[in-house]
N, CA and C atoms as a LAMMPS dump frame, in Angstrom:
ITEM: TIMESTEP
0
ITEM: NUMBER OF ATOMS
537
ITEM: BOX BOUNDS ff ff ff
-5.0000000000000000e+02 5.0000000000000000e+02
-5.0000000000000000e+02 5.0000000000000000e+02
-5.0000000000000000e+02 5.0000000000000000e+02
ITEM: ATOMS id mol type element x y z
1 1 1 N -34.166 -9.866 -215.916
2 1 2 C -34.419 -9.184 -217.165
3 1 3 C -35.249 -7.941 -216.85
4 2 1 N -34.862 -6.716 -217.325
5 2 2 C -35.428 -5.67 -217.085
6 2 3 C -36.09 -5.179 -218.464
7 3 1 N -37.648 -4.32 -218.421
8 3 2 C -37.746 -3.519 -219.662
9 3 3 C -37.511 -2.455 -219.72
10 4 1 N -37.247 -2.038 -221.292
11 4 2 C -36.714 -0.922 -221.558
12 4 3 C -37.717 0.196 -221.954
13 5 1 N -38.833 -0.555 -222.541
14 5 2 C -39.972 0.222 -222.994
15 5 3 C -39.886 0.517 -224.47
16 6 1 N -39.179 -0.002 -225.243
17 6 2 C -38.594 0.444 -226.8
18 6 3 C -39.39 -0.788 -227.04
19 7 1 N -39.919 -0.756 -228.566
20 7 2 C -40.952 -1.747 -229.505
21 7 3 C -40.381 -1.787 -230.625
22 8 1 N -40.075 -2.751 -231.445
23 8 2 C -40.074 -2.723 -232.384
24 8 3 C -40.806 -3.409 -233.443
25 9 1 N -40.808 -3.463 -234.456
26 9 2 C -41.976 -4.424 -235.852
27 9 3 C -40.802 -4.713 -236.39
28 10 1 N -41.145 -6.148 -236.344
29 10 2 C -40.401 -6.734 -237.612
30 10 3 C -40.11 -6.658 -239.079
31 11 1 N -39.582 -6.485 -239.894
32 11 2 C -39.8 -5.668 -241.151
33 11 3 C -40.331 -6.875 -242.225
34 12 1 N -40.478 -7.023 -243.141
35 12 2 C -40.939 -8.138 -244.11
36 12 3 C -39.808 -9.232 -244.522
37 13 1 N -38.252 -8.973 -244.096
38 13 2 C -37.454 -9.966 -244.084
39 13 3 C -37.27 -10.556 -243.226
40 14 1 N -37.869 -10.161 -241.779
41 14 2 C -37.598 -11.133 -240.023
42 14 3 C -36.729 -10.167 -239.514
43 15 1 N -36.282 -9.039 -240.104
44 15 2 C -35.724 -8.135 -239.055
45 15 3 C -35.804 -7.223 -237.997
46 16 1 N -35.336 -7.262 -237.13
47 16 2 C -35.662 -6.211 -236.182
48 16 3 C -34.183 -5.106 -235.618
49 17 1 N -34.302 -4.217 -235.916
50 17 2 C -33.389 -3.174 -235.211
51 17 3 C -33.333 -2.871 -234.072
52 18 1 N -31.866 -3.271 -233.206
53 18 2 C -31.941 -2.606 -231.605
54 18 3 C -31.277 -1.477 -231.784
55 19 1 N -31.972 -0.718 -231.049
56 19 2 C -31.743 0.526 -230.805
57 19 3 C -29.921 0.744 -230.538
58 20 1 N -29.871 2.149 -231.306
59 20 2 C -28.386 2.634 -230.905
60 20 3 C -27.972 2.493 -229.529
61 21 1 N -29.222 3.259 -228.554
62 21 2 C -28.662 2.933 -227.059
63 21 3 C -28.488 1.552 -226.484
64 22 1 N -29.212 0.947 -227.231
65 22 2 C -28.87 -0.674 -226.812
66 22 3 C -27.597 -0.808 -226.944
67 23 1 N -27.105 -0.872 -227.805
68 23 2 C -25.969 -1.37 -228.71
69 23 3 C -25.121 -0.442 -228.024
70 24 1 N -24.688 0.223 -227.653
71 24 2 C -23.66 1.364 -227.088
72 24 3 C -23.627 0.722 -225.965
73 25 1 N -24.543 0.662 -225.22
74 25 2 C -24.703 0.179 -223.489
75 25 3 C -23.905 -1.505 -223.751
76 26 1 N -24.316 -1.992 -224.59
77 26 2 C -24.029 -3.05 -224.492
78 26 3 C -22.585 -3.605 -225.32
79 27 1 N -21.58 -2.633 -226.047
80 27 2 C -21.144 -2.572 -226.991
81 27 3 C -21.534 -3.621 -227.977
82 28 1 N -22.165 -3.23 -228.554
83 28 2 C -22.763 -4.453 -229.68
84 28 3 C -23.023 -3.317 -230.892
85 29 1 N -21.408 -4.156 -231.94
86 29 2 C -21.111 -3.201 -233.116
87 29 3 C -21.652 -3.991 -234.344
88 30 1 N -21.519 -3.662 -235.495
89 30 2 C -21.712 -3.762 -236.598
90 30 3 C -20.984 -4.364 -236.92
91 31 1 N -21.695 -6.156 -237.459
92 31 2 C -21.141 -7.232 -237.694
93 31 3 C -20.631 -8.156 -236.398
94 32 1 N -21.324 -7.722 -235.18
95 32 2 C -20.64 -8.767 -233.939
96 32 3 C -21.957 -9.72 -234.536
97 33 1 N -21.514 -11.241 -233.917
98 33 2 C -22.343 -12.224 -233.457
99 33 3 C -23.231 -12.167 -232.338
100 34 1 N -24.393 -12.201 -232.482
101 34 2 C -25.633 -12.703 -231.185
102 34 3 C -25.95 -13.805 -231.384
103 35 1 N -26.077 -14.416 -230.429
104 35 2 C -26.401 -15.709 -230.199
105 35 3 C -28.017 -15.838 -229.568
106 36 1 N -28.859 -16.421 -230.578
107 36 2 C -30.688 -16.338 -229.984
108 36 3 C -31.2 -17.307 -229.455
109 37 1 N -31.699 -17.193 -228.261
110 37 2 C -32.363 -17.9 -227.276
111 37 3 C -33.607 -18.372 -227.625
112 38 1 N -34.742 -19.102 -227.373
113 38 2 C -36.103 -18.904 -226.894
114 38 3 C -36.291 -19.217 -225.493
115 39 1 N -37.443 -19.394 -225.109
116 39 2 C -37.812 -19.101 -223.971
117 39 3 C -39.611 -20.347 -223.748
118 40 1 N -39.751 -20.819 -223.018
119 40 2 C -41.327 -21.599 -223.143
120 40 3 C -42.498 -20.525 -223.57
121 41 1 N -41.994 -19.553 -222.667
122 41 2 C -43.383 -18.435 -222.67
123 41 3 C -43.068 -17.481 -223.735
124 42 1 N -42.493 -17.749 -224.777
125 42 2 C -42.27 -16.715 -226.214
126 42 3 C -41.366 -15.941 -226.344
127 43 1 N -40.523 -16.155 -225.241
128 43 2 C -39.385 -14.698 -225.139
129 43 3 C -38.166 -15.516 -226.33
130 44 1 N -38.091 -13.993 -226.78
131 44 2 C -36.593 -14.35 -227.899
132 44 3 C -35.529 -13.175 -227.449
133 45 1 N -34.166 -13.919 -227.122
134 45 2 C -33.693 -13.569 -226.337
135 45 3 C -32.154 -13.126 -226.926
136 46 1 N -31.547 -12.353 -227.275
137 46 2 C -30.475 -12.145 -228.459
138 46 3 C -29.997 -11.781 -227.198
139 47 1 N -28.239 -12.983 -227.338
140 47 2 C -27.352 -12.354 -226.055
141 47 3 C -25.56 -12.155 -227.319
142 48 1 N -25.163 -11.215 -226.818
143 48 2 C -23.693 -10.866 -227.503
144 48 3 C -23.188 -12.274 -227.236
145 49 1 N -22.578 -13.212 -228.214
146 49 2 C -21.395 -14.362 -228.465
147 49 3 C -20.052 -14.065 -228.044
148 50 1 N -19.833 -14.558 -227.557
149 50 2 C -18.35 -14.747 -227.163
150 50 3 C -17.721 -15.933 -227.662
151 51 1 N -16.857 -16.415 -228.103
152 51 2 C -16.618 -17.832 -228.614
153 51 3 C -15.849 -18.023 -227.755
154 52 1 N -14.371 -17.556 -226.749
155 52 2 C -14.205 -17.857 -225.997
156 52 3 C -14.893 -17.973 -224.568
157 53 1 N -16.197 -17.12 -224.658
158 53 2 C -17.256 -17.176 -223.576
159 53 3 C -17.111 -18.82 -223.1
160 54 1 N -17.798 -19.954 -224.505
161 54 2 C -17.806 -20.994 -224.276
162 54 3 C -16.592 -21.853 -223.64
163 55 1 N -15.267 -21.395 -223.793
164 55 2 C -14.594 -21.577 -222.941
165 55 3 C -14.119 -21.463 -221.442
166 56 1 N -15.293 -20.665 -220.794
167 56 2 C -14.697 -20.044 -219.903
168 56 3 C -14.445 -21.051 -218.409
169 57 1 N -15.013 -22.309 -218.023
170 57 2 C -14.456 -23.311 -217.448
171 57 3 C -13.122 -23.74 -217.839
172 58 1 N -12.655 -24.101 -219.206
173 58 2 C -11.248 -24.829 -219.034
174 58 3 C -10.742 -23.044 -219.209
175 59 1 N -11.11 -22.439 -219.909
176 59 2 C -10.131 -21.08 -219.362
177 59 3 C -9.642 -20.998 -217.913
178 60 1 N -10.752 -21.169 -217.306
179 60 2 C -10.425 -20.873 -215.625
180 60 3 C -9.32 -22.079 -215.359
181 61 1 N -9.574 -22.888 -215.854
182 61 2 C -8.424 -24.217 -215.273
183 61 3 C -7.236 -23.908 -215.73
184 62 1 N -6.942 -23.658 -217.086
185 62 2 C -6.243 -23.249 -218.055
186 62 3 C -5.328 -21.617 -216.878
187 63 1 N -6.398 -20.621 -216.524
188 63 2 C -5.672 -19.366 -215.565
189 63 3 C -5.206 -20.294 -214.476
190 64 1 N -5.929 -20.815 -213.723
191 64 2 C -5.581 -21.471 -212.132
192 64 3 C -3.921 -22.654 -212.479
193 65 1 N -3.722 -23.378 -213.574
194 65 2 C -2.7 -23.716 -213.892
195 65 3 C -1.45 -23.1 -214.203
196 66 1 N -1.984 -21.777 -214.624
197 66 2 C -0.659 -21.211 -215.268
198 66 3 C -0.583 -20.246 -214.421
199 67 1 N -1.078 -20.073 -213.22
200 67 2 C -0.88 -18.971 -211.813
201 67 3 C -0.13 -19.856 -210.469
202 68 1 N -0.419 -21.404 -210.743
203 68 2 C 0.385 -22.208 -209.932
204 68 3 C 1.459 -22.038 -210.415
205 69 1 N 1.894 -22.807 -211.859
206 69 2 C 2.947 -22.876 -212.161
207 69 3 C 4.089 -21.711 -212.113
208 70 1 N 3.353 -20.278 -212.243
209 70 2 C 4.13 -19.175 -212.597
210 70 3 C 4.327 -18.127 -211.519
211 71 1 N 3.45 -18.1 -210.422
212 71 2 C 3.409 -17.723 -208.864
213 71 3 C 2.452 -16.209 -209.372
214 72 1 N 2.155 -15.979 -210.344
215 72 2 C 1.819 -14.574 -210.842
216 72 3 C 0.006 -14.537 -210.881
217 73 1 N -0.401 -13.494 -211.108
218 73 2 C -1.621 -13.085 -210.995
219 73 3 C -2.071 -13.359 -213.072
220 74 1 N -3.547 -14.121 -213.199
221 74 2 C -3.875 -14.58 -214.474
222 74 3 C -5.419 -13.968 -214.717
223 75 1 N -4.738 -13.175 -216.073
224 75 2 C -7.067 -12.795 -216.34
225 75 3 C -6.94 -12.85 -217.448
226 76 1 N -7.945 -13.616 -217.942
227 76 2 C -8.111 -14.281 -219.302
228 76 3 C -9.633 -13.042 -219.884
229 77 1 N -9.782 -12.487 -220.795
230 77 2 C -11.011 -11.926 -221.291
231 77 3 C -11.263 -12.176 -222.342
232 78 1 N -12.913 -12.001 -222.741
233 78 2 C -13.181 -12.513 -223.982
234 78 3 C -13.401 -10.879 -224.261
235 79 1 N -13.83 -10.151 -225.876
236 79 2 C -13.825 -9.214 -226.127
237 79 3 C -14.596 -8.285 -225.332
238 80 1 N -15.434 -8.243 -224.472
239 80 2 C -16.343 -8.212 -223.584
240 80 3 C -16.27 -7.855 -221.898
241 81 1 N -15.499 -9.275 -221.549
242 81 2 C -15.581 -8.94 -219.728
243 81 3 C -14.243 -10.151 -219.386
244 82 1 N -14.353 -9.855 -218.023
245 82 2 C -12.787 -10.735 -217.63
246 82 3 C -13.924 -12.411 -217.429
247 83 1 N -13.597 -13.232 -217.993
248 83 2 C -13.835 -14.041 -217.995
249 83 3 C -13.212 -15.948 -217.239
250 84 1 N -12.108 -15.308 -216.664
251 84 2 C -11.129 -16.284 -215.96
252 84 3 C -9.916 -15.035 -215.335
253 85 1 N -10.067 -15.624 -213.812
254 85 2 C -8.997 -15.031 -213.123
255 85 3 C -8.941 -16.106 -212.226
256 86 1 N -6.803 -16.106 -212.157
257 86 2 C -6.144 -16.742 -210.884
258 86 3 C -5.395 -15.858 -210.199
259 87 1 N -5.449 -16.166 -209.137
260 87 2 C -3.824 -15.711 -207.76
261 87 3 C -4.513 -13.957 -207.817
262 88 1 N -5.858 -13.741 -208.438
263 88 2 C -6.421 -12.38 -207.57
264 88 3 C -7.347 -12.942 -207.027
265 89 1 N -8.163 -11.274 -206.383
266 89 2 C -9.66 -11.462 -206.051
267 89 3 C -10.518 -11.873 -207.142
268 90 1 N -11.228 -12.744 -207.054
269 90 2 C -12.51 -13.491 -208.652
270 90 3 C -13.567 -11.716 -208.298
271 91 1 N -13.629 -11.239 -206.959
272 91 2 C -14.838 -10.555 -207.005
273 91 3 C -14.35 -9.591 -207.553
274 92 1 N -13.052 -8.836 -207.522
275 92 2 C -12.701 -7.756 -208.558
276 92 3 C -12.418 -7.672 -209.728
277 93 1 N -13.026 -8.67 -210.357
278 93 2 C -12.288 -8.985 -211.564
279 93 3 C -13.035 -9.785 -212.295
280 94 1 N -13.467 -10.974 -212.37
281 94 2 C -14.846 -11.755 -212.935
282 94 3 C -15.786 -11.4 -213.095
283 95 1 N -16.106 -11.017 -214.585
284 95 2 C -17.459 -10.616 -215.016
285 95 3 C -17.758 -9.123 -215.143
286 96 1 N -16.61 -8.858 -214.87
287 96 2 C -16.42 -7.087 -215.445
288 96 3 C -16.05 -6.75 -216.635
289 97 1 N -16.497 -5.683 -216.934
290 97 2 C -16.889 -4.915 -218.544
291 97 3 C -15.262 -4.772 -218.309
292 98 1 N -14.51 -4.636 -219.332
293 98 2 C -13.044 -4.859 -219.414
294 98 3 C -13.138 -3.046 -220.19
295 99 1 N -11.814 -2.798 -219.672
296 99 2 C -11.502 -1.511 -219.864
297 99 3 C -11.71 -0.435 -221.171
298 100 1 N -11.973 0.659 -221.717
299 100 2 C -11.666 1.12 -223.032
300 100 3 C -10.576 0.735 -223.569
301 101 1 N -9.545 1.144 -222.476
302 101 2 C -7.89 0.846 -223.052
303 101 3 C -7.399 -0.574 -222.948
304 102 1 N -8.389 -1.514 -222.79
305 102 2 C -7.861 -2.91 -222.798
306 102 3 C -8.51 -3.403 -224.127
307 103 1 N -10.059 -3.088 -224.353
308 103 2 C -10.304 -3.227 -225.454
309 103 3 C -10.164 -2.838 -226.879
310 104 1 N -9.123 -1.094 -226.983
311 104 2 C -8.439 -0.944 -227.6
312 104 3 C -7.387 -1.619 -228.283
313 105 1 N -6.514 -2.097 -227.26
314 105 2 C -5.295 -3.445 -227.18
315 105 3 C -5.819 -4.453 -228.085
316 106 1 N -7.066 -5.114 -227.959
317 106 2 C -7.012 -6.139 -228.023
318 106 3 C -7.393 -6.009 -229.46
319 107 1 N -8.447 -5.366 -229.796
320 107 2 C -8.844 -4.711 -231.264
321 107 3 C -7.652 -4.565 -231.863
322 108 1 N -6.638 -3.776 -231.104
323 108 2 C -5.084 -3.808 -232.436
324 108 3 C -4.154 -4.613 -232.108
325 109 1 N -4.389 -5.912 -231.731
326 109 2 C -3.85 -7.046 -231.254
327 109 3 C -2.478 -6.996 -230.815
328 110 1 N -2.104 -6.026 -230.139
329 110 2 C -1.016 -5.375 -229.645
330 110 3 C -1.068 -5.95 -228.255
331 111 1 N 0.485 -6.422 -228.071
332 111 2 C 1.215 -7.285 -226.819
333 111 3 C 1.502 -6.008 -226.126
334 112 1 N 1.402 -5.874 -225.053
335 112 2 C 1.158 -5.122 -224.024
336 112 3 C 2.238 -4.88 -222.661
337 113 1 N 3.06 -4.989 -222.37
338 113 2 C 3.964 -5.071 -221.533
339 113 3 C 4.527 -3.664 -220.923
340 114 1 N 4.268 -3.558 -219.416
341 114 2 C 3.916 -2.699 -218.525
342 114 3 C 4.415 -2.786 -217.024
343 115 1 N 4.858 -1.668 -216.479
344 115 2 C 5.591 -1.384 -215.325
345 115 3 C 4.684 -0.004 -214.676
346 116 1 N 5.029 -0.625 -213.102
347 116 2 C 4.837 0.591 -212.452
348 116 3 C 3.47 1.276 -212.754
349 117 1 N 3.882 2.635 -213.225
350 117 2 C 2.756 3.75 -213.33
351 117 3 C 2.17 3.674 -214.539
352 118 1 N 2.568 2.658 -215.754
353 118 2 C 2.18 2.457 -216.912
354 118 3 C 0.976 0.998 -217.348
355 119 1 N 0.704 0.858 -215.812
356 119 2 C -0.244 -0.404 -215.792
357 119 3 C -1.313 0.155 -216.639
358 120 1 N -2.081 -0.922 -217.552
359 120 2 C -3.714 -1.006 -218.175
360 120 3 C -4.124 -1.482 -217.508
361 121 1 N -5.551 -0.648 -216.752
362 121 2 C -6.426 -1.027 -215.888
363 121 3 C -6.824 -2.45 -216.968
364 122 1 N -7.575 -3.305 -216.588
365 122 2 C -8.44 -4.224 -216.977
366 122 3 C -9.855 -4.015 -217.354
367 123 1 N -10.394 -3.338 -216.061
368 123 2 C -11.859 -3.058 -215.905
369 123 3 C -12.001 -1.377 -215.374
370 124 1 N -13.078 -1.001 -215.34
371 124 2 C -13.258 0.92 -215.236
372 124 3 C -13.008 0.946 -213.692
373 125 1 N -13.158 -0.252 -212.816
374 125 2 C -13.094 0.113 -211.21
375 125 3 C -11.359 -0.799 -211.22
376 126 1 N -10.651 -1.109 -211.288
377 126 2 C -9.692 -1.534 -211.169
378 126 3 C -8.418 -1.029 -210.769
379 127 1 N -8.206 -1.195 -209.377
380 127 2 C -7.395 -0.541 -208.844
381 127 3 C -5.786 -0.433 -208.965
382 128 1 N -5.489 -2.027 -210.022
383 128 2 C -4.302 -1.426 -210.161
384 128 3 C -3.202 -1.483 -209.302
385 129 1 N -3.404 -2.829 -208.29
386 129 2 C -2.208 -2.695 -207.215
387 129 3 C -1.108 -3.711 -207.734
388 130 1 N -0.703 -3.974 -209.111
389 130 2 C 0.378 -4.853 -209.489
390 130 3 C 1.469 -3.586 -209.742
391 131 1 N 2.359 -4.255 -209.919
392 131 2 C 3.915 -3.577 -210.448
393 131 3 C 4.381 -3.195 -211.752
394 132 1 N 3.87 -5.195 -212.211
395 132 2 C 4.324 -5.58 -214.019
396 132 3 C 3.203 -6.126 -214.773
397 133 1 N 2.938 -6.098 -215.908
398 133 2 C 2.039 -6.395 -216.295
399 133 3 C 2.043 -7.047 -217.965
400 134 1 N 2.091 -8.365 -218.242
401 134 2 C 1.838 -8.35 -219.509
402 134 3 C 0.51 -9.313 -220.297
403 135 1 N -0.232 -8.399 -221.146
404 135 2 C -1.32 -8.644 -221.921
405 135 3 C -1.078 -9.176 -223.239
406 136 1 N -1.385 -10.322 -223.524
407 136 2 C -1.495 -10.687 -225.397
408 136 3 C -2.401 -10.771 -225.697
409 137 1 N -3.127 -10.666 -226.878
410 137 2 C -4.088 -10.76 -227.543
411 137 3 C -4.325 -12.247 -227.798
412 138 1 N -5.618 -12.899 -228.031
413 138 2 C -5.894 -14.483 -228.543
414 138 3 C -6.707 -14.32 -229.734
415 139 1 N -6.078 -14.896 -230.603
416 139 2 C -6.103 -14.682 -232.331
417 139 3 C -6.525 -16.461 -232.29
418 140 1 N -8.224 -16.221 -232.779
419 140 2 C -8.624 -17.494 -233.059
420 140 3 C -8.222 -18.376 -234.721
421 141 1 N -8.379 -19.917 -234.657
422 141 2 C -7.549 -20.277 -236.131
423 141 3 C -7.844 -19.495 -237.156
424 142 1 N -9.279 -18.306 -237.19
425 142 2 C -9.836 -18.574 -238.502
426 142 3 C -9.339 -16.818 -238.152
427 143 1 N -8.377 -16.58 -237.496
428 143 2 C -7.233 -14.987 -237.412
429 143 3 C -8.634 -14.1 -236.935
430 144 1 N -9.236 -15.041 -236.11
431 144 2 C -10.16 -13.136 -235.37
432 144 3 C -9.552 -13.185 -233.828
433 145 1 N -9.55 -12.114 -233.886
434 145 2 C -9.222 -11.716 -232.379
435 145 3 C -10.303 -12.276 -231.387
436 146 1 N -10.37 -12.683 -230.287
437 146 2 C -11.549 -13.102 -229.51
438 146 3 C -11.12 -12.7 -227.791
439 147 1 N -9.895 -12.481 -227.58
440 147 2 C -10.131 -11.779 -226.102
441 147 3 C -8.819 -11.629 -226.195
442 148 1 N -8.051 -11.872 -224.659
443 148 2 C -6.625 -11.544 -224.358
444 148 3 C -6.256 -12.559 -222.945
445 149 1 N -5.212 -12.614 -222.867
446 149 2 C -4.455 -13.526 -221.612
447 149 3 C -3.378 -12.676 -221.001
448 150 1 N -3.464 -12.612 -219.505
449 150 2 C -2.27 -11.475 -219.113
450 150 3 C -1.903 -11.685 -217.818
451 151 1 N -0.941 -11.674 -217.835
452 151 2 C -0.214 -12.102 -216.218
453 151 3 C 0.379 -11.06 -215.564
454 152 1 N 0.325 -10.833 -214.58
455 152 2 C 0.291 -9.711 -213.751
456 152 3 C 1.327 -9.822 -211.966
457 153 1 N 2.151 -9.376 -211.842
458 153 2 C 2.842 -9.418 -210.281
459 153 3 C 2.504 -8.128 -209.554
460 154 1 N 2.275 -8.046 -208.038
461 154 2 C 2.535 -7.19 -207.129
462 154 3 C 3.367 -7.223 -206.664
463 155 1 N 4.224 -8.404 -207.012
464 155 2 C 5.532 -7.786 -206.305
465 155 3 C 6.784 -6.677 -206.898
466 156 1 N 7.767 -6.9 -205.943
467 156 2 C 8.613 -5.552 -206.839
468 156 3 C 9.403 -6.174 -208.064
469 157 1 N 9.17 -7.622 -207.96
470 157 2 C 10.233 -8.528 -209.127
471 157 3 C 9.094 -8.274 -210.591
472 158 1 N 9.937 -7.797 -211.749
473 158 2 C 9.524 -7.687 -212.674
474 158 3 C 9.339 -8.84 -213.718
475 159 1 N 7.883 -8.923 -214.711
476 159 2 C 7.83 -10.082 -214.915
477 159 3 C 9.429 -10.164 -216.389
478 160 1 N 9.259 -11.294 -216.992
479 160 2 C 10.645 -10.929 -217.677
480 160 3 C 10.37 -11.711 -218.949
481 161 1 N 11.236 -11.524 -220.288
482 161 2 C 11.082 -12.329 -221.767
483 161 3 C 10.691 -13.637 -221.854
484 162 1 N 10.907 -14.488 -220.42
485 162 2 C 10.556 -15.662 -220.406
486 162 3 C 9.164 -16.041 -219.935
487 163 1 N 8.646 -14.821 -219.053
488 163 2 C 7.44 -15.128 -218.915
489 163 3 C 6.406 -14.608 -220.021
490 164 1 N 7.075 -13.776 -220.878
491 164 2 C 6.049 -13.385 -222.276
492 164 3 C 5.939 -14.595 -223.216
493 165 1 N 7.126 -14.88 -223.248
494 165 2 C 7.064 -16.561 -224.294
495 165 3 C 6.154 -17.588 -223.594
496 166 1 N 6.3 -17.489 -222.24
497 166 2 C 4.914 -18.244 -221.692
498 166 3 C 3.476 -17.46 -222.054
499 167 1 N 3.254 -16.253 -221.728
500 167 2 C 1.953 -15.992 -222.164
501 167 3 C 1.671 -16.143 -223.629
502 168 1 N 2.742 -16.045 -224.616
503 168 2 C 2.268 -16.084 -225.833
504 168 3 C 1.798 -17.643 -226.257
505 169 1 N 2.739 -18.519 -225.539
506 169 2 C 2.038 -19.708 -225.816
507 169 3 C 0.676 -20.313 -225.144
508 170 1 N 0.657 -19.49 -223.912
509 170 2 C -0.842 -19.77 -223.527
510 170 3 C -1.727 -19.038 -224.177
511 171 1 N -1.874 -17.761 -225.045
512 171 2 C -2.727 -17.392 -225.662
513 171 3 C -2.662 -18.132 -227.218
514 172 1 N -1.644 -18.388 -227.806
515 172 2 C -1.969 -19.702 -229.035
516 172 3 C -2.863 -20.642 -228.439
517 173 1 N -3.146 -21.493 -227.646
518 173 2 C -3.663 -22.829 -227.212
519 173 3 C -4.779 -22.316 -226.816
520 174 1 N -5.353 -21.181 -226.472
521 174 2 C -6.146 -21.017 -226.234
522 174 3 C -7.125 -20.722 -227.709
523 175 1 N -6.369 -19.583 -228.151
524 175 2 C -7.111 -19.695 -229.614
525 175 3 C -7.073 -20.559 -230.291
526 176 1 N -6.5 -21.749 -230.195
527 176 2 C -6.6 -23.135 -230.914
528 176 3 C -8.047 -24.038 -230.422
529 177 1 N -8.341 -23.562 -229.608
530 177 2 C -9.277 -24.519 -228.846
531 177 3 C -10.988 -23.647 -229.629
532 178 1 N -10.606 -22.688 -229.657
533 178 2 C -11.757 -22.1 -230.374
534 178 3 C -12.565 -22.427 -231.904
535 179 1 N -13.534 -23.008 -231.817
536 179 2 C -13.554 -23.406 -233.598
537 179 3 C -14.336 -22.693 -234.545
């Protein structure tokens, strides 16, 4: 935990305002969920919610299953960061701030399907060495968007309609699991 040097007073209802630069650095918009900590020694600790965050163990089982079964590359994200990857590197990819143009996608819950020179990076360092690429959005029961599921090849075989009907059903089950 680092300080920032910013103070604030609580106002007479228990509120406190984080700063714009907080909130930018951290994308933390108007109307997201924080989730508040304490601490023994007094610290109160407001971290951005993810609801699929709490998933992110059977997510990973959930990617590592459907990268056996499908021979293809799997990154699961919550609105936030890549949160489950199979059949890549975990160090290029786990726990990275997920792209402008991925979080665009996912905000307009737009299915994503991509070749070649038309790949969506994932993350801002992401190099991008697949071929095909397809992204769905995960639409939790109560219809909010909460991240995306996307399967990915380097090879020259393109992924195809049958493997989108697979990602779409792995991103239903996933937003089913969310409550």
């Amino acid at each position: 935990m680092r300080a920032t040097g910013i103070v604030r007073r609580i106002d007479d209802l228990g509120r406190v305002v984080v700063p714009k630069e907080i909130r930018k650095t951290l994308r933390i918009r108007e109307g997201d969920p924080l989730e508040i900590f304490t601490a023994k020694d007094g610290e109160v600790i407001l971290k951005k919610y993810s609801p699929i965050g709490e998933l992110t163990e059977f997510s990973q089982e959930y990617a590592e299953t459907l990268g056996e079964t499908t021979g293809y590359g799997v990154v699961v994200t919550d609105l936030d960061s890549v949160i489950s990857v199979s059949k890549l590197p975990k160090k290029e990819y786990k726990e990275k701030s997920i792209s402008d143009e991925l979080e665009h996608l996912i905000e307009n819950r737009e299915v994503k399907y991509a070749k070649d020179n038309k790949i969506l990076p994932f993350h801002k360092d992401d190099s991008m060495e697949y071929s095909s690429q397809i992204i769905m959005p995960i639409v939790s029961t109560s219809g909010d968007c909460i991240g995306s599921i996307s399967l990915v090849t380097k090879e020259s075989e393109t992924l195809s309609e049958n493997d989108e009907r697979i990602l779409k059903i792995a991103a239903n089950f996933l937003g089913k699991q969310v409550q």
